[in-house]
BAMI-838556 format. One record per atom (N, C-alpha, C): x, y, z; residue number from 0; residue in one letter. Coordinates in pm, whole numbers, always signed. Layout:
! BAMI-838556
<<X,Y,Z>,NUM,A>
...
! end
This chain:
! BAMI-838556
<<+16570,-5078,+2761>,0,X>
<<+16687,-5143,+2812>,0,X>
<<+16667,-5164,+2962>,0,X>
<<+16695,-5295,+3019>,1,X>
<<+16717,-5326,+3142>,1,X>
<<+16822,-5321,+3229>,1,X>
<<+16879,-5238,+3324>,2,X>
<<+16976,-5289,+3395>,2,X>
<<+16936,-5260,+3535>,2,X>
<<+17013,-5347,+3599>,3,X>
<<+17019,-5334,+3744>,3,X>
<<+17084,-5236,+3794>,3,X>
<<+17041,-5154,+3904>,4,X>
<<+17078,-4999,+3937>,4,X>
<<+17223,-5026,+3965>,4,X>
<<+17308,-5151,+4027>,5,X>
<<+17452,-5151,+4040>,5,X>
<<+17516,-5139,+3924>,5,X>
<<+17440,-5246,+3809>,6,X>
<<+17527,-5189,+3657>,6,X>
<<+17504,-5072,+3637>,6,X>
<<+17401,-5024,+3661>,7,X>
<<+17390,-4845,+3582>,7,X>
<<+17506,-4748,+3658>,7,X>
<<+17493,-4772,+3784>,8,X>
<<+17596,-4682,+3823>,8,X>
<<+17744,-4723,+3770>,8,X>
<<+17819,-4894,+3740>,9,X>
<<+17945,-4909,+3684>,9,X>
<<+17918,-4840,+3549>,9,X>
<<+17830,-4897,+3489>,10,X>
<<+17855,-4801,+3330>,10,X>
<<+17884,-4660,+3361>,10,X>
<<+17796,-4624,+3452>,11,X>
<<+17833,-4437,+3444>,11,X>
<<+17965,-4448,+3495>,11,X>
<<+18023,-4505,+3545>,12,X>
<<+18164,-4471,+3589>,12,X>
<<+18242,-4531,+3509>,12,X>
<<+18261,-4608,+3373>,13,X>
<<+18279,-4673,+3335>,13,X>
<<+18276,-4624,+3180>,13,X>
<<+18188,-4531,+3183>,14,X>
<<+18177,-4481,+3011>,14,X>
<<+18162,-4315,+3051>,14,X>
<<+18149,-4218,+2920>,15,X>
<<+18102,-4109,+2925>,15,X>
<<+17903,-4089,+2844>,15,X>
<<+17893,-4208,+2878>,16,X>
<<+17727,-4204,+2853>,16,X>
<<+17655,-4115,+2938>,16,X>
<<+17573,-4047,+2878>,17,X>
<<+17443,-3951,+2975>,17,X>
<<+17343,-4045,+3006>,17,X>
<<+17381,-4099,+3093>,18,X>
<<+17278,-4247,+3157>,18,X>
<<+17154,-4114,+3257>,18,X>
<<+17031,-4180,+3205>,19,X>
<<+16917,-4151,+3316>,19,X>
<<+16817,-4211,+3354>,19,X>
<<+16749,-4202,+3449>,20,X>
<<+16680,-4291,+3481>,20,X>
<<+16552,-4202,+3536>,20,X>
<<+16423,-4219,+3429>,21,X>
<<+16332,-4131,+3469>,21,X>
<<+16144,-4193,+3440>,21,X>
<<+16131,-4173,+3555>,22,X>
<<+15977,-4239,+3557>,22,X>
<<+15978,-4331,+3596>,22,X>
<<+16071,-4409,+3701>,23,X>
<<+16104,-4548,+3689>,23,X>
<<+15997,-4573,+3836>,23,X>
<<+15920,-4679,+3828>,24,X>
<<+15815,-4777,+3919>,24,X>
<<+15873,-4802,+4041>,24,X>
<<+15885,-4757,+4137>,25,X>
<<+15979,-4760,+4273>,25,X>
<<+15849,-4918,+4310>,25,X>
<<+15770,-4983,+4294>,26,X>
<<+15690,-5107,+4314>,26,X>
<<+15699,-5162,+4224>,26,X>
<<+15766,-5143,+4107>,27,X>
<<+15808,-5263,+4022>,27,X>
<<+15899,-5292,+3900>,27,X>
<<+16005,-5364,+4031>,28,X>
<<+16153,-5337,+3929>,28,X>
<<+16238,-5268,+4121>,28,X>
<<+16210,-5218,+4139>,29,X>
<<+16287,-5124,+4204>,29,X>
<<+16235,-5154,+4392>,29,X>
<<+16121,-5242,+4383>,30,X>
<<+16098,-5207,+4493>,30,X>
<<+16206,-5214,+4635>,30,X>
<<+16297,-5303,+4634>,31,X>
<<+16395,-5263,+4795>,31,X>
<<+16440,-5167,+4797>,31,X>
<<+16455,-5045,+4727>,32,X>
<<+16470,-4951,+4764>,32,X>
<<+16382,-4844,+4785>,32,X>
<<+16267,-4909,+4841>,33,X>
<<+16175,-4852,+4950>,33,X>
<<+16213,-4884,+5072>,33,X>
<<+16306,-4983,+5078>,34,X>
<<+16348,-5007,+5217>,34,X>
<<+16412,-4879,+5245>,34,X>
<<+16502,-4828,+5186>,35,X>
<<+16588,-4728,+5221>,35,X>
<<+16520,-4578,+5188>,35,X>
<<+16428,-4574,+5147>,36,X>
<<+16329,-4466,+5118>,36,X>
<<+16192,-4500,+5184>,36,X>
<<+16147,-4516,+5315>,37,X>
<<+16064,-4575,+5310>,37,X>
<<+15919,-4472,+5323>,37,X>
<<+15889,-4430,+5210>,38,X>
<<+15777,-4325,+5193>,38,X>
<<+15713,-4331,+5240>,38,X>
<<+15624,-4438,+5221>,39,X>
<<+15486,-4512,+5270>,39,X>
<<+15494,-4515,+5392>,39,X>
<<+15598,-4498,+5479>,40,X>
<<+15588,-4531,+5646>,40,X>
<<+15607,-4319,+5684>,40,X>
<<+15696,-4262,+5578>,41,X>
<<+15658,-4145,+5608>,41,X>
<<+15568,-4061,+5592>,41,X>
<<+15486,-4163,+5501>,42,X>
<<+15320,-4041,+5430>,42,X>
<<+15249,-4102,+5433>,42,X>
<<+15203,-4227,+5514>,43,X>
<<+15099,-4344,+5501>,43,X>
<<+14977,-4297,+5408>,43,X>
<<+14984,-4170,+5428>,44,X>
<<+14822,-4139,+5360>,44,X>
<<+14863,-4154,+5171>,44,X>
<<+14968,-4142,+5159>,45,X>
<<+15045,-4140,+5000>,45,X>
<<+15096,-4317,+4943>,45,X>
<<+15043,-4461,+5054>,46,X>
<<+15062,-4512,+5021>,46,X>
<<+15036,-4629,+4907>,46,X>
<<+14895,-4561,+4863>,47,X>
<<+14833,-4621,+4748>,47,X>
<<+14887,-4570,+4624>,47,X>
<<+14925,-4465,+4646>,48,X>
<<+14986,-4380,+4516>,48,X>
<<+15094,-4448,+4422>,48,X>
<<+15070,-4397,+4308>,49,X>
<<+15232,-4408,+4223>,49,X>
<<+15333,-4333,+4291>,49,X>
<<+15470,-4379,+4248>,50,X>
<<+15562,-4343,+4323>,50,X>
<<+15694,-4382,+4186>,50,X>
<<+15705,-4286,+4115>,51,X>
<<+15843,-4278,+4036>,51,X>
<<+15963,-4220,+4101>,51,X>
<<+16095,-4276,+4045>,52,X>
<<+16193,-4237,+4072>,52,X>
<<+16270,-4169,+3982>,52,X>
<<+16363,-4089,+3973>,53,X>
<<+16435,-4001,+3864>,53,X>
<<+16604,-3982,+3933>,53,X>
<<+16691,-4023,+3895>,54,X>
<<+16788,-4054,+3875>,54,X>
<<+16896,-4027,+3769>,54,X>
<<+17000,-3939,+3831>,55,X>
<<+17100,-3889,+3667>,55,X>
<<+17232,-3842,+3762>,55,X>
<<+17330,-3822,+3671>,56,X>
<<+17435,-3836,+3735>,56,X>
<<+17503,-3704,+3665>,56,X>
<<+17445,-3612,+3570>,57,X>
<<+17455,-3532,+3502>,57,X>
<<+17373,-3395,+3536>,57,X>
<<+17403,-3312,+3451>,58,X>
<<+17299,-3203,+3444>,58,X>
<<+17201,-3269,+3339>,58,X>
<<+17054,-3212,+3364>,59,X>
<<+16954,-3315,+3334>,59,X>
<<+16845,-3198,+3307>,59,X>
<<+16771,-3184,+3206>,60,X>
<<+16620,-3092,+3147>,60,X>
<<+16533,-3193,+3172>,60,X>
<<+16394,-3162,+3184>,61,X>
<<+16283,-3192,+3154>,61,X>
<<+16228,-3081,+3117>,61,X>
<<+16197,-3098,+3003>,62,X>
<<+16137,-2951,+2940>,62,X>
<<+15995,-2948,+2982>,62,X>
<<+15945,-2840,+2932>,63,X>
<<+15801,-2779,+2998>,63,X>
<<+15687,-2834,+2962>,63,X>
<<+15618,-2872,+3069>,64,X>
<<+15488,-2944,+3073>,64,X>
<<+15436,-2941,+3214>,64,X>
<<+15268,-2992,+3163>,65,X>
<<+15217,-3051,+3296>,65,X>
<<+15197,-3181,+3316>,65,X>
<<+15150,-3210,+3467>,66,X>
<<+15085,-3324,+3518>,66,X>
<<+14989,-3352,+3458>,66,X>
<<+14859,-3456,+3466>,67,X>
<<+14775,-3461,+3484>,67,X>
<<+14744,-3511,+3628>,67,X>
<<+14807,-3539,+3701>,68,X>
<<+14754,-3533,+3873>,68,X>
<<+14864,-3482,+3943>,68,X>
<<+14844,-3447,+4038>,69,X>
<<+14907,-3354,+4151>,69,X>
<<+15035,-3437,+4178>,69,X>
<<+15167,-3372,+4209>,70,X>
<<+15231,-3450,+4208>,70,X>
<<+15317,-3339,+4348>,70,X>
<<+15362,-3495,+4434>,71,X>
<<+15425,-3438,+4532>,71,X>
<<+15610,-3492,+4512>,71,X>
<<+15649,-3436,+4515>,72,X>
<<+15824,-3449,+4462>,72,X>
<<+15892,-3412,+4573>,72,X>
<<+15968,-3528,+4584>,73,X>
<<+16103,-3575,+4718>,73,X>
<<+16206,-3570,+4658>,73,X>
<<+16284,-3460,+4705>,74,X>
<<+16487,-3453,+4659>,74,X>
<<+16576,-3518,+4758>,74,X>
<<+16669,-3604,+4715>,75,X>
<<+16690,-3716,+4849>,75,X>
<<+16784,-3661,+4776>,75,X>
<<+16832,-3642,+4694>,76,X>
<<+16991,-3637,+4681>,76,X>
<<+17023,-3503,+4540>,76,X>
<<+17111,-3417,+4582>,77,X>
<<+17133,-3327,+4435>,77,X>
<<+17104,-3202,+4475>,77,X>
<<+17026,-3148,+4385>,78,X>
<<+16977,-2994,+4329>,78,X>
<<+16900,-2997,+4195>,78,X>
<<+16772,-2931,+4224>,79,X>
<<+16692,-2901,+4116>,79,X>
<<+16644,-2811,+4128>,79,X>
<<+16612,-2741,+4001>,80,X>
<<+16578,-2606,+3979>,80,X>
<<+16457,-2634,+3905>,80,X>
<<+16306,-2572,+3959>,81,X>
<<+16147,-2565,+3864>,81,X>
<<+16156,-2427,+3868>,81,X>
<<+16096,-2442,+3766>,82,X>
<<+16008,-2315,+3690>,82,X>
<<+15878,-2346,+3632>,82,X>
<<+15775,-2237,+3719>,83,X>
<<+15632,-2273,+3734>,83,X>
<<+15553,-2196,+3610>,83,X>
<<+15481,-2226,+3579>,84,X>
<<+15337,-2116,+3509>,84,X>
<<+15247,-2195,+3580>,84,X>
<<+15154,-2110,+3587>,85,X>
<<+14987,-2103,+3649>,85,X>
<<+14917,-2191,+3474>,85,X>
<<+14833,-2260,+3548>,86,X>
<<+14720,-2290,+3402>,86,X>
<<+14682,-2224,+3288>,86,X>
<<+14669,-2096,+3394>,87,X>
<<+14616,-2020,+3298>,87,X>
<<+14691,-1913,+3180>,87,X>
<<+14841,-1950,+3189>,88,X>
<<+14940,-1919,+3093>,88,X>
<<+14913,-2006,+3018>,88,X>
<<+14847,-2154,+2965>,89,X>
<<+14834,-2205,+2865>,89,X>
<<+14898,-2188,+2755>,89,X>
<<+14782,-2083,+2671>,90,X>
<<+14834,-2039,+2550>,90,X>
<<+14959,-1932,+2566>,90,X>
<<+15009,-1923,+2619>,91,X>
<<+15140,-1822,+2586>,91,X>
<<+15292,-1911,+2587>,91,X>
<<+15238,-2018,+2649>,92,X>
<<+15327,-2181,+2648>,92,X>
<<+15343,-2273,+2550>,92,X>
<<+15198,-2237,+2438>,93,X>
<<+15237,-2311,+2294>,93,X>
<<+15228,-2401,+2287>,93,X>
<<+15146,-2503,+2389>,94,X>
<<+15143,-2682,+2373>,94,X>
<<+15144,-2741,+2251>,94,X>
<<+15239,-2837,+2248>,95,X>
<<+15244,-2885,+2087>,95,X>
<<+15063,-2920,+2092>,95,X>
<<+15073,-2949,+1936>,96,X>
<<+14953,-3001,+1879>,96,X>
<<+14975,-3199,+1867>,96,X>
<<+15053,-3223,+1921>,97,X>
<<+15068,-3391,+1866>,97,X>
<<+14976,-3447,+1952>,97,X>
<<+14879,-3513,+1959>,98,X>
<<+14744,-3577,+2007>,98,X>
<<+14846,-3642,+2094>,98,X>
<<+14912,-3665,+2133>,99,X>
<<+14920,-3774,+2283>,99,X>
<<+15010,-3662,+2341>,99,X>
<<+15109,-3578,+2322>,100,X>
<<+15186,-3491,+2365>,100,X>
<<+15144,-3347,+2360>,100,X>
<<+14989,-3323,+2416>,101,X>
<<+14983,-3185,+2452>,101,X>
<<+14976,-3113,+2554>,101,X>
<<+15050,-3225,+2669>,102,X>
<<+15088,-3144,+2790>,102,X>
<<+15198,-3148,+2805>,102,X>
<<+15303,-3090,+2688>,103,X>
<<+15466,-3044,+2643>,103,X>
<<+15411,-2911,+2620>,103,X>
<<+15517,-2819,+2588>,104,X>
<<+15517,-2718,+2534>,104,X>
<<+15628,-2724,+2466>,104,X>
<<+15619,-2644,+2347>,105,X>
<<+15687,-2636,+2212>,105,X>
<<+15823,-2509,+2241>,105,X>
<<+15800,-2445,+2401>,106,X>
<<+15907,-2345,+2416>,106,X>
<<+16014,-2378,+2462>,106,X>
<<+16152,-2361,+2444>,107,X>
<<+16237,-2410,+2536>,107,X>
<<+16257,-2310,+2677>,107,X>
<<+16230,-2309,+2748>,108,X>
<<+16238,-2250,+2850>,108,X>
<<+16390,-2167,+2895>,108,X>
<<+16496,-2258,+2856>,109,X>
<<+16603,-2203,+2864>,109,X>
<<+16619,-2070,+2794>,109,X>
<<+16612,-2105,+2666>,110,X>
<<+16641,-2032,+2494>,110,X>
<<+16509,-1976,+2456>,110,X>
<<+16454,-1970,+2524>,111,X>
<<+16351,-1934,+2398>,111,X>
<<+16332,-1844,+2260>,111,X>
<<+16245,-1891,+2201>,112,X>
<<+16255,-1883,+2091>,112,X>
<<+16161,-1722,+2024>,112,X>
<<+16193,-1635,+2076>,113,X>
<<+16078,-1541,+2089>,113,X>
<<+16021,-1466,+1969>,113,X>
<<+16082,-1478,+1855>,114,X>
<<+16028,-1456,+1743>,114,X>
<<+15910,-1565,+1666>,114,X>
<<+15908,-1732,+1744>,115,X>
<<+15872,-1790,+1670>,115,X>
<<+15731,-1857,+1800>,115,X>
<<+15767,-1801,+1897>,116,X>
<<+15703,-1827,+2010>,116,X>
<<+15679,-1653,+2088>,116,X>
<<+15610,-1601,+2030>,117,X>
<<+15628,-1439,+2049>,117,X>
<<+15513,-1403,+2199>,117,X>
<<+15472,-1488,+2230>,118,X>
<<+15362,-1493,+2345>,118,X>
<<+15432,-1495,+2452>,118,X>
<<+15527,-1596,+2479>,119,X>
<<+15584,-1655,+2565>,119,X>
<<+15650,-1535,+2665>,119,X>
<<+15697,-1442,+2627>,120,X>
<<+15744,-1339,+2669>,120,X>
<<+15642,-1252,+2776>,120,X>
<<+15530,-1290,+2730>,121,X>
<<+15429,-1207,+2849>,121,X>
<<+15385,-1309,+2944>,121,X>
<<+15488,-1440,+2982>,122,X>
<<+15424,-1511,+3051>,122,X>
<<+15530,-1482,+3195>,122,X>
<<+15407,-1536,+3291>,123,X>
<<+15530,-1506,+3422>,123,X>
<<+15533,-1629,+3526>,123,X>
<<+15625,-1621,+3508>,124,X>
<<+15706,-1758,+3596>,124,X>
<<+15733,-1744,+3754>,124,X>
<<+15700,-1873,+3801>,125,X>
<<+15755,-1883,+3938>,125,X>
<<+15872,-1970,+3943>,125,X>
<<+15994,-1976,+4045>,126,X>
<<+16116,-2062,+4068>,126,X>
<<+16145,-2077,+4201>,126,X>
<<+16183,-2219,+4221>,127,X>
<<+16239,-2259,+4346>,127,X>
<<+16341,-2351,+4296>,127,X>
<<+16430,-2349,+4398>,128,X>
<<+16545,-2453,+4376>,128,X>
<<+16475,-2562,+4487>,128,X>
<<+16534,-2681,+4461>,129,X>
<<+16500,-2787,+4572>,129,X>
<<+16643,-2858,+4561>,129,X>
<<+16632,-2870,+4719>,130,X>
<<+16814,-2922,+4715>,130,X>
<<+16742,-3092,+4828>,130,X>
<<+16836,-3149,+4859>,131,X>
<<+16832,-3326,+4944>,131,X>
<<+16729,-3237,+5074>,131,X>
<<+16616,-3331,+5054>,132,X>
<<+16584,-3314,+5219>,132,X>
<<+16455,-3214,+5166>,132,X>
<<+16431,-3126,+5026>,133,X>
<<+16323,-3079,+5034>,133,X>
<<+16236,-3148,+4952>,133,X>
<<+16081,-3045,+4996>,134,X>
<<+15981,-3187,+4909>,134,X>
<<+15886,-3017,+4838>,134,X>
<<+15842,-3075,+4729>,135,X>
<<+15706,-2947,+4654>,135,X>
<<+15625,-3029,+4604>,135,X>
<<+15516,-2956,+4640>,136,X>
<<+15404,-2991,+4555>,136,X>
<<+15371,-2917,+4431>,136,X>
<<+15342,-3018,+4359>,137,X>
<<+15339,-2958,+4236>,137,X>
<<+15143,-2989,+4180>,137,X>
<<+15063,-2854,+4172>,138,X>
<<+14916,-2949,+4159>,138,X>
<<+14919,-2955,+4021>,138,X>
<<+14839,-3015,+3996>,139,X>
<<+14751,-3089,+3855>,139,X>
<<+14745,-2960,+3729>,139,X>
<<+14828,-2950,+3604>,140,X>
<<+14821,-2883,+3519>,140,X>
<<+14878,-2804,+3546>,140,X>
<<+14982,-2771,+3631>,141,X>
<<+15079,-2641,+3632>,141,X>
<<+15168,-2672,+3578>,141,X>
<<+15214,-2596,+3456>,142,X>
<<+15330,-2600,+3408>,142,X>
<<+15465,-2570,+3479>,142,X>
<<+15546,-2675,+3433>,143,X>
<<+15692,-2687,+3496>,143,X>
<<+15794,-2737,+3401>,143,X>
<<+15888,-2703,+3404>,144,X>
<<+16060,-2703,+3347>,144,X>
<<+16137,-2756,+3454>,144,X>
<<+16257,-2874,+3439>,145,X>
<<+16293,-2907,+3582>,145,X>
<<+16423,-2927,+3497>,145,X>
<<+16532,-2829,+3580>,146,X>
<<+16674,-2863,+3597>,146,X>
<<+16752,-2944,+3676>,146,X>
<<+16798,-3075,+3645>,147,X>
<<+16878,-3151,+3754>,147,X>
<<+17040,-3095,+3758>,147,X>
<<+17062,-3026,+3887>,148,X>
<<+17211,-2998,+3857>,148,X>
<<+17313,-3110,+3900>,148,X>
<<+17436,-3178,+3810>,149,X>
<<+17487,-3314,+3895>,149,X>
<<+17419,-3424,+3939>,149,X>
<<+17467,-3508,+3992>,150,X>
<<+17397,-3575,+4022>,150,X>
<<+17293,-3620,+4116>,150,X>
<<+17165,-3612,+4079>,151,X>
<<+16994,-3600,+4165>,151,X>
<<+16973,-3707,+4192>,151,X>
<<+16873,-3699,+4296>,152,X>
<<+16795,-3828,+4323>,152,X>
<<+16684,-3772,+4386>,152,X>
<<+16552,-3816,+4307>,153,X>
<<+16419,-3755,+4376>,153,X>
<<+16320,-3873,+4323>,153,X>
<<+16191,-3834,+4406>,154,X>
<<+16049,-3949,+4383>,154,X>
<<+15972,-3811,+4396>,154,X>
<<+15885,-3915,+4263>,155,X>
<<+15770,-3832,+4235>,155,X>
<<+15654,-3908,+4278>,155,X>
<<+15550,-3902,+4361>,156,X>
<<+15457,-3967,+4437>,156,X>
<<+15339,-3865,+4365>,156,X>
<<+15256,-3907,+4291>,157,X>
<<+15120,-3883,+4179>,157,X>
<<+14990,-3927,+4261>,157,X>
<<+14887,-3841,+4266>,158,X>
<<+14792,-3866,+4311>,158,X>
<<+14677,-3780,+4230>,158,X>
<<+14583,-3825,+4232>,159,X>
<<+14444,-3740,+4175>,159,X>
<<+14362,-3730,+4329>,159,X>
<<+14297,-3563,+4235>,160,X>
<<+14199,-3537,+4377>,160,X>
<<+14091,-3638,+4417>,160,X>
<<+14105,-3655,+4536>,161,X>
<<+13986,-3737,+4592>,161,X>
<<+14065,-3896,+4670>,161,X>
<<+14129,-3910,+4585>,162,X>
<<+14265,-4053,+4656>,162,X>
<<+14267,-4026,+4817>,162,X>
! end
């Protein structure tokens, strides 16, 4: 579905839909609002990079997974809550088996499921909140869980080593 970010915000005010907006191409579709974000003039060295935007007006999950490249994450607006594992918790994280989706994990991080996911329990987590104005790096294959509390606004700027 297409809309223009002014309709998305009337529908949200307008309906009780859980409207979100995630992964979205800040260079295509979206680009003037680099005018008002203007990254590339604050990280010149980050300006070849991808650059997604994530957007919700709700409380908002992204359940647990990794990158495959390093990802540096800007909170311009909101509160979010990560929760980290190291790589090398892997297996105690349970990555599904579905050939294109095995950098998910099958745990819910919230709930977990510990009889059916009985590993998970010896795994140990790191947490930070990120509120408007902070930025984390997140490197390549660390597992993360991301809580949006209300309504967020952050960019995710993706890079692989060597860029």
């Amino acid at each position: 579905m297409k809309l223009k970010l002014r309709d998305y915000i009337e529908q949200r005010s307008d309906s009780n839909q859980n409207l979100y907006l995630a992964q979205v191409d800040l260079r295509n579709g979206l680009s003037p609002l680099l005018t008002d974000l203007p990254i590339d003039q604050w990280l010149p060295q980050f300006s070849n990079c991808e650059k997604k935007l994530w957007f919700s007006f709700t409380n908002r999950v992204t359940p647990l997974h990794f990158d495959r490249e390093h990802n540096l994450f800007l909170q311009f607006r909101g509160r979010k809550h990560f929760t980290f594992f190291a790589p090398e918790q892997r297996l105690l994280l349970y990555p599904t088996t579905l050939e294109r989706q095995t950098h998910f994990s099958q745990v819910d991080v919230i709930d977990p499921d510990l009889e059916k996911f009985p590993n998970f329990a010896k795994s140990r987590a790191q947490q930070v909140d990120l509120e408007a104005g902070d930025a984390l790096i997140l490197p390549m294959y660390w597992w993360h869980h991301v809580q949006s509390y209300g309504e967020s606004l952050g960019v995710s700027v993706w890079w692989r080593a060597g860029n």
